[in-house]
C-alpha positions in Angstrom: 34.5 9.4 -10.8 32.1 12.0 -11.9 28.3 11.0 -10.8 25.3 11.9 -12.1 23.8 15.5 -10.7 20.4 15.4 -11.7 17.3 14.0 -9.5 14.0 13.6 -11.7 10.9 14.7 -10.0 8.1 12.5 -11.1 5.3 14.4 -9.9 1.5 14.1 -10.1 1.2 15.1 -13.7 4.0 12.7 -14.9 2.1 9.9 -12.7 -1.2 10.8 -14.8 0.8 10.7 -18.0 2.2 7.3 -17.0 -1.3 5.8 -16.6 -2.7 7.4 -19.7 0.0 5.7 -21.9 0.5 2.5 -20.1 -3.3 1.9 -19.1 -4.9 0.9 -15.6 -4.9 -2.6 -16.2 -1.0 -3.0 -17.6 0.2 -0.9 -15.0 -1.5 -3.2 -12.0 -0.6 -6.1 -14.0 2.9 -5.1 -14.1 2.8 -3.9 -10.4 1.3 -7.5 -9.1 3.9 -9.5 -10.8 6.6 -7.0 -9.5 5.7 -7.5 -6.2 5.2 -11.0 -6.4 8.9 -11.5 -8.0 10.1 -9.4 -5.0 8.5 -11.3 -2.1 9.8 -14.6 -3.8 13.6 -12.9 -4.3 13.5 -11.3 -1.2 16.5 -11.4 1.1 16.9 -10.1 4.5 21.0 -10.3 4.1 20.7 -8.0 0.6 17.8 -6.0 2.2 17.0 -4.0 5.4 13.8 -2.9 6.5 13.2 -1.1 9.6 9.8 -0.9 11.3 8.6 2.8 10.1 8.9 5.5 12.6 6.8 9.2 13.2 4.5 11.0 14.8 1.0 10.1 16.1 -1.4 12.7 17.2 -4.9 14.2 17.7 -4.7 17.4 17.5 -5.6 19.6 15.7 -7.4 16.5 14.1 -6.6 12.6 14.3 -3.1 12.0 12.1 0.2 10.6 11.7 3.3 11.6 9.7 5.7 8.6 9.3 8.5 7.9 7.5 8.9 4.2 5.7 12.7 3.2 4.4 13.9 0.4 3.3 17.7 -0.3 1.7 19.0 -2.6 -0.6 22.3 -2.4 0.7 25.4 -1.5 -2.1 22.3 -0.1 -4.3 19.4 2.3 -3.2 17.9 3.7 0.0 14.3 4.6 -0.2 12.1 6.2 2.3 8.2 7.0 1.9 6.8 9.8 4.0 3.0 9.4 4.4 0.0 11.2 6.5 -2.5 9.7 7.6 -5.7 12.4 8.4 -9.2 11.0 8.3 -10.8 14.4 8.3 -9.0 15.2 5.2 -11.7 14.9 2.8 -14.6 16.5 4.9 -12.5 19.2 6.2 -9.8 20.1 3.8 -11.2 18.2 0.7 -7.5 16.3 0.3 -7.1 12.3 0.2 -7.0 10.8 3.6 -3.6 9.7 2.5 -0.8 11.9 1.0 2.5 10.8 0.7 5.7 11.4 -1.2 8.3 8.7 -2.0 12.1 9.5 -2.8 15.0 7.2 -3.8 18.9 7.7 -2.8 22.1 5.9 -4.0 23.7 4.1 -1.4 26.9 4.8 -2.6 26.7 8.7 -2.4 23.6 9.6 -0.7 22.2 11.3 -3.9 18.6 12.0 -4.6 18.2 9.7 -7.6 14.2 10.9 -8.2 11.7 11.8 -6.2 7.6 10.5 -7.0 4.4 11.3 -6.1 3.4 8.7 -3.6 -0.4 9.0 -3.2 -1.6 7.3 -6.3 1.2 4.6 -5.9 0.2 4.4 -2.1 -3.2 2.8 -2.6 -1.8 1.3 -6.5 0.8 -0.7 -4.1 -2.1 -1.6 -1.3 -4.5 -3.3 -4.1 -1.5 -4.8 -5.8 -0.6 -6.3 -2.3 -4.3 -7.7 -1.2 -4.3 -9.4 -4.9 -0.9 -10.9 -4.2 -1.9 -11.9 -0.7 -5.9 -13.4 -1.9 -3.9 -15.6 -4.7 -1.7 -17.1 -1.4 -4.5 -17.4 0.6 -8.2 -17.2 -1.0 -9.6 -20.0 -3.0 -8.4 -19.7 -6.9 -12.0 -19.6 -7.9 -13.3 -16.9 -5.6 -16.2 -15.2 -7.4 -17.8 -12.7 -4.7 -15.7 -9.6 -3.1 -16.7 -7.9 -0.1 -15.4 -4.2 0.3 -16.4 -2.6 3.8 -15.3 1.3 3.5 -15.6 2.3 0.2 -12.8 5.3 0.2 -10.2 5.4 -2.5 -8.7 2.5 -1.0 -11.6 0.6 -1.9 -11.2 1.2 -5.6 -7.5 -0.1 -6.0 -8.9 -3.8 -4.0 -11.5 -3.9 -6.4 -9.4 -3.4 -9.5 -6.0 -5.3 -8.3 -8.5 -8.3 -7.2 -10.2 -8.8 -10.5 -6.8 -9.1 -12.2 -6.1 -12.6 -10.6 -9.9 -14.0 -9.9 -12.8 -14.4 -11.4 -15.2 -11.8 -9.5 -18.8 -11.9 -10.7 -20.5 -9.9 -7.8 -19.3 -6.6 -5.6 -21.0 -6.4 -2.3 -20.2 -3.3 -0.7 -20.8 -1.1 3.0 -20.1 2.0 4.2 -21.1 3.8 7.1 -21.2 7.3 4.7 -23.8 7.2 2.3 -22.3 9.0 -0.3 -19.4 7.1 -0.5 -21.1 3.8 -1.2 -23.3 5.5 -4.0 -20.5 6.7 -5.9 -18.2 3.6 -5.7 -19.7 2.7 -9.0 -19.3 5.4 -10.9 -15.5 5.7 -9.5 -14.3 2.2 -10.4 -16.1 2.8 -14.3 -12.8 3.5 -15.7 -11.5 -0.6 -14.6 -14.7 -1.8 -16.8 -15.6 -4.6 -15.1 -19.4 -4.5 -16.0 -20.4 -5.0 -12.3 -22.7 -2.9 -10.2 -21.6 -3.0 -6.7 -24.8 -4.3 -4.4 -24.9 -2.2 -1.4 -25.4 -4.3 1.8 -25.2 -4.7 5.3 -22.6 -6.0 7.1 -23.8 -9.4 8.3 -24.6 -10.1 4.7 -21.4 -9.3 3.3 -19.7 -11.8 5.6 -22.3 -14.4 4.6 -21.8 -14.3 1.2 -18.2 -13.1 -0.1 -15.6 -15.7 -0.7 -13.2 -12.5 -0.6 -13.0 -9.5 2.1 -11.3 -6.4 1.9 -11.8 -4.2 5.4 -10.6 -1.1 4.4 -11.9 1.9 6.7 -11.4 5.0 8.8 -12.6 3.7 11.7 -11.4 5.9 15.2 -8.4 3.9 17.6 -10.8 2.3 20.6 -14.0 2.0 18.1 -13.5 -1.1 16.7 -14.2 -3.7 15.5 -16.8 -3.3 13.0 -18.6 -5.9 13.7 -19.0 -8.7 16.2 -21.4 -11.6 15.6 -20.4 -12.8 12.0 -21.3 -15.8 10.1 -19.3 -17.1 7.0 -18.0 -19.3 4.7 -15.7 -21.4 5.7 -12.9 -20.4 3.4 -13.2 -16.7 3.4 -10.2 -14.6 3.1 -10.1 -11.4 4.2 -7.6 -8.5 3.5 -7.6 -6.4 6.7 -6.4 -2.6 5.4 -7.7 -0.3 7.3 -5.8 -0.8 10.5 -2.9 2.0 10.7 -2.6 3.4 14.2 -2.1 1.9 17.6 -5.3 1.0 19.0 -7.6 1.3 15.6 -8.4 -2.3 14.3 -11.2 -3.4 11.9 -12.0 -7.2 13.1 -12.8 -8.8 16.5 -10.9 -10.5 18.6 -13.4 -13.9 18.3 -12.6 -14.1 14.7 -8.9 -13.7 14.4 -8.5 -16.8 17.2 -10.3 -18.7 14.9 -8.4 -17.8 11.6 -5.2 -18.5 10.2 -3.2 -14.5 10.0 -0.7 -13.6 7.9 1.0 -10.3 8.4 3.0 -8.7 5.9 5.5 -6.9 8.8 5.2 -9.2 12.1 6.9 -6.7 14.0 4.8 -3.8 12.7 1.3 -5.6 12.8 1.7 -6.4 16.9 1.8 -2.4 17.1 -0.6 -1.0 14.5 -2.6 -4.0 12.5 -4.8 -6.7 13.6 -2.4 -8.6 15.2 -2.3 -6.0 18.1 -5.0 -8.0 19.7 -3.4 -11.3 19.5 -0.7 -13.4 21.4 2.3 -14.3 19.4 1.6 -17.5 19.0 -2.1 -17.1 17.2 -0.1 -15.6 14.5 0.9 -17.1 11.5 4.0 -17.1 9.1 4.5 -13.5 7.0 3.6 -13.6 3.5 7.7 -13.8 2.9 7.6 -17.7 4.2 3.9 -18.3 2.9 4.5 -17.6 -0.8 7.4 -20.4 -0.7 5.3 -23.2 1.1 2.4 -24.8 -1.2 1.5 -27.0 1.6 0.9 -24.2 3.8 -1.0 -22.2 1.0 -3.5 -24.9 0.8 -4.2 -25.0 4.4 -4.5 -21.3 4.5 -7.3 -21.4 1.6 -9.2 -24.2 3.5 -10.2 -22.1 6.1 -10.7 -18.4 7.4 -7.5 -16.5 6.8 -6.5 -13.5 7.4 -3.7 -11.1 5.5 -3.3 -8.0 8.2 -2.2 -5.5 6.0 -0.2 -2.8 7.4 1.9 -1.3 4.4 5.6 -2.9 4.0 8.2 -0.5 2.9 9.1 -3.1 0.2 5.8 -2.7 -1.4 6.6 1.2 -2.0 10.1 0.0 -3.4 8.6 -2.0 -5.7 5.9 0.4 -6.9 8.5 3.6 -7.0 10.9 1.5 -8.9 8.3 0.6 -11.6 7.0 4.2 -11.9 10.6 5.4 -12.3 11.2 2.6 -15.3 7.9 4.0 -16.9 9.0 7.6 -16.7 12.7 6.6 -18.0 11.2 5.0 -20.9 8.9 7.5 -21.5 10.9 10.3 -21.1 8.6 11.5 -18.1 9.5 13.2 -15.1 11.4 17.1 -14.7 15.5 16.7 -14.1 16.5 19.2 -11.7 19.9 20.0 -10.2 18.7 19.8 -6.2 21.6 19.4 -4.3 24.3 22.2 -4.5 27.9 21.6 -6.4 30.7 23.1 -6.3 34.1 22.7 -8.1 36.0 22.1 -5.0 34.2 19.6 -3.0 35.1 20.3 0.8 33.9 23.8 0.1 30.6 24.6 0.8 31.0 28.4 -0.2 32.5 27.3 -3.6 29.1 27.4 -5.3 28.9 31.0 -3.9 32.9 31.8 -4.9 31.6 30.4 -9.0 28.6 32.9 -8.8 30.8 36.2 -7.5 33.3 35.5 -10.0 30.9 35.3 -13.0 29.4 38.3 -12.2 32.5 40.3 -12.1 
């Protein structure tokens, strides 16, 4: 049976095409009820998720490389390779995160498309905080809370808005600049809110809703340590992506309920790395199917430690792939190297000599 030779490379340009036609707000729509189908339909027999692998280093700067897979057995392997290099932006003037995210057939190893991964990256991260606030955060939450306002900060904003009622921003960063442009970088979600810039303490104090999503060093946290708040505030810890770097203290995640979206990755990179197994709660998997649970969760400080799940990137790559199919997006290419006999490896070269002569 012949298959299909072609791999479609849906690179940054196709991803900015996608978002012009669709629009911002249909596209994290789409992406939040995606996700949220998968994590009910999800099953560890029909799907295989490893805990990501790479490198971790800090030199010549702080980074990682790692690679994320996940397989849907009989159907699709996919893998995300991501960086992670704080200095990016000051030094080379590139994202802190860049990543790329490819999709193979099970049955044949073939490249079915390769996508741009670092819009989808933090597209995927919102999309997950939103799903994991409507588990855990009271339904009529009405003031977010972003510490670090980097381009992470601009996907929680806009996924968050999609599924509650936010009336007031409250917003901290330790670089100036970044907190006076978050408003003019989130204009294009049109949520006619000016983000209040504020300290930490009051942050805490006041949001209903919490997203932690910073570039703070491995051994320098947490960002804060006396806190006061309301008694049902949720937060979505982000920022927390290399062993040893954590956003909250210790003193607050006893005292919370915690949700991890990969248990076995959280106890090495997120916030769970400062807790004892049994001061963690269910993953977001069981939580999403137990309304008992949800309620208990949204009566008192929770916590969603947010360390990226392979299956989020699945999701995401799948629905950019759908858009480019319908659209007609995306550059086919002929990758991998054919030849017309098979255990031949030379044949391709055998096909070239010959049409030449």
């Amino acid at each position: 049976m012949k298959k299909n030779q072609e791999s479609i490379i849906i690179d940054s340009h196709a991803v900015n095409k996608i978002i012009t036609k669709v629009g911002l707000n249909r596209v994290m729509d789409d992406l939040i009820l995606e996700l949220e189908k998968s994590l009910k339909n999800y099953n560890k027999e029909e799907t295989e998720v490893p805990i990501r692998s790479g490198f971790h280093y800090k030199k010549p700067f702080l980074g990682l490389v790692e690679w994320m897979p996940i397989m849907k057995k009989g159907e699709e392997v996919l893998i995300k390779v991501v960086g992670y290099h704080p200095e990016n932006p000051d030094i080379f003037k590139l994202p802190t995160i860049l990543s790329t995210i490819s999709s193979y057939d099970a049955h044949t190893g073939h490249l079915n498309f390769l996508v741009d991964g670092v819009l989808l990256t933090a597209l995927r991260t919102g999309a997950s905080s939103a799903v994991a606030s409507k588990m855990m955060a009271r339904p009529n939450s009405k003031t977010l809370g972003i510490i670090g306002c980097g381009a992470q900060s601009i996907t929680q904003i806009h996924a968050i808005s999609r599924l509650f009622p936010i009336e007031e921003i409250l917003i901290y960063d330790t670089d100036q600049a970044s907190t006076n442009s978050l408003a003019d970088r989130i204009a294009p979600i049109n949520l006619g809110i000016t983000p209040a810039v504020s300290r930490i303490s009051e942050i805490m104090e006041k949001s209903d809703i919490l997203c932690t999503a910073t570039s703070i060093a491995p051994e320098k946290g947490p960002l804060f340590n006396d806190f006061n708040s309301k008694p049902h505030l949720h937060i979505n810890a982000v920022g927390a992506d290399f062993p040893g770097k954590f956003e909250l203290p210790k003193s607050l995640l006893e005292n919370a309920f915690i949700c991890p979206d990969f248990l076995e990755q959280a106890i090495i990179e997120g916030e769970c790395q400062q807790l004892n197994p049994t001061d963690i709660g269910p993953s977001w998997i069981e939580l999403i199917h137990d309304e008992g649970l949800k309620e208990k969760y949204q009566s008192g400080i929770s916590v969603f430690d947010s360390t990226g799940w392979a299956l989020e990137d699945q999701v995401v790559a799948s629905l950019f792939a759908k858009y480019a199919e319908e659209l007609n997006l995306g550059t086919k290419m002929n990758i991998e190297s054919y030849s017309s006999d098979e255990k031949n490896p030379y044949g391709m070269i055998h096909q070239l000599i010959n049409v030449v002569q």
